[in-house]
C-alpha positions as CSV (number, residue, x, y, z in Angstrom):
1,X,102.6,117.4,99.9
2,X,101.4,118.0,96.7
3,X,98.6,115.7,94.7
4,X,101.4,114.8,92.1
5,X,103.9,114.1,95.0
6,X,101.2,112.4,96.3
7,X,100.2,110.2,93.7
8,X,104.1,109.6,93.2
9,X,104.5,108.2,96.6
10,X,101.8,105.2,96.2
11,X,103.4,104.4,92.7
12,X,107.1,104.9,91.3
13,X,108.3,105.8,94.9
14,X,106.5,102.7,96.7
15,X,107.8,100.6,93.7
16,X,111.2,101.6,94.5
17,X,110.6,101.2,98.6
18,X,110.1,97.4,97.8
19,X,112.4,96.4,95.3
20,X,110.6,96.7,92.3
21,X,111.6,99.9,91.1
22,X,112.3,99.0,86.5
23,X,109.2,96.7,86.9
24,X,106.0,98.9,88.4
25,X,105.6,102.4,89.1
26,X,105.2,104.0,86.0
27,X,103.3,103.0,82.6
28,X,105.6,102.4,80.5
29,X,106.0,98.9,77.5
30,X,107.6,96.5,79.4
31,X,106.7,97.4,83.1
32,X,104.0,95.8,85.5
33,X,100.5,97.1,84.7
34,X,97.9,97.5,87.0
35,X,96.6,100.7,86.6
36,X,93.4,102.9,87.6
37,X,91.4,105.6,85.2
38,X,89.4,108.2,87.1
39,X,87.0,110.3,85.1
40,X,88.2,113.8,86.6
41,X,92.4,114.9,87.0
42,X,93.3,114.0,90.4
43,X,96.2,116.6,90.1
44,X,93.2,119.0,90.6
45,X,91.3,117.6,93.5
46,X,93.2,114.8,95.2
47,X,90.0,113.3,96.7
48,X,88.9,112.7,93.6
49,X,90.7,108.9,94.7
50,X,88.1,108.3,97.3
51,X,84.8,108.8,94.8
52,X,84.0,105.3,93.5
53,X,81.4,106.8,91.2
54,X,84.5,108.4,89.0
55,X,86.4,105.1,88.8
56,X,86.3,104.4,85.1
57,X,88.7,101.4,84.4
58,X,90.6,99.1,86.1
59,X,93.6,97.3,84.3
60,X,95.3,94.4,86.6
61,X,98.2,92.9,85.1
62,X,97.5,94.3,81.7
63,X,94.2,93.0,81.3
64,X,90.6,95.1,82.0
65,X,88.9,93.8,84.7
66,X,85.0,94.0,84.5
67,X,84.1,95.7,87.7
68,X,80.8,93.9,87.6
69,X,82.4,90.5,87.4
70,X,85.1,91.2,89.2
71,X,84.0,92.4,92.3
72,X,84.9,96.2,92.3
73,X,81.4,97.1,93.0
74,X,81.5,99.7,96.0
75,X,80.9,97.7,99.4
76,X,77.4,97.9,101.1
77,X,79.3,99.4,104.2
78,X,81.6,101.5,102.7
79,X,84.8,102.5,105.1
80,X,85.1,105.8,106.1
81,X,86.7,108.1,103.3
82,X,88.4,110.8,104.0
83,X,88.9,114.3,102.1
């Protein structure tokens, strides 16, 4: 599998595997948005997704959420990552 096909699996195709394929999945004006921003292309190097440290934004139903508010600080006993 590819890193687009890859990418494409967790979002439009998971959208449509439960039911909410029109309304998530893809950024578009009038769809769900919760959406990530990495600081390096993940079509490049996949495990780009598993390095906290290039996590630039995240947006949860259309609104920024302030990572140090929030509580999307990395955990003291981070899980095992992969890649």
């Amino acid at each position: 599998m590819s890193p687009m096909e890859a990418i494409m699996a967790a979002t439009s195709k998971n959208a449509m595997t439960i039911g909410l394929a029109g309304k998530t999945g893809a950024i578009k004006q009038g769809m769900l948005a919760d959406i990530i921003i990495w600081d390096r292309d993940p079509i490049s190097d996949i495990s780009i997704l598993n390095k906290l440290e290039h996590l630039m934004m995240v947006m949860k139903d259309g609104e920024i959420i302030d990572r140090k508010q929030e509580g999307y600080l990395p955990l003291k006993n981070e899980p095992p990552r992969y890649g």
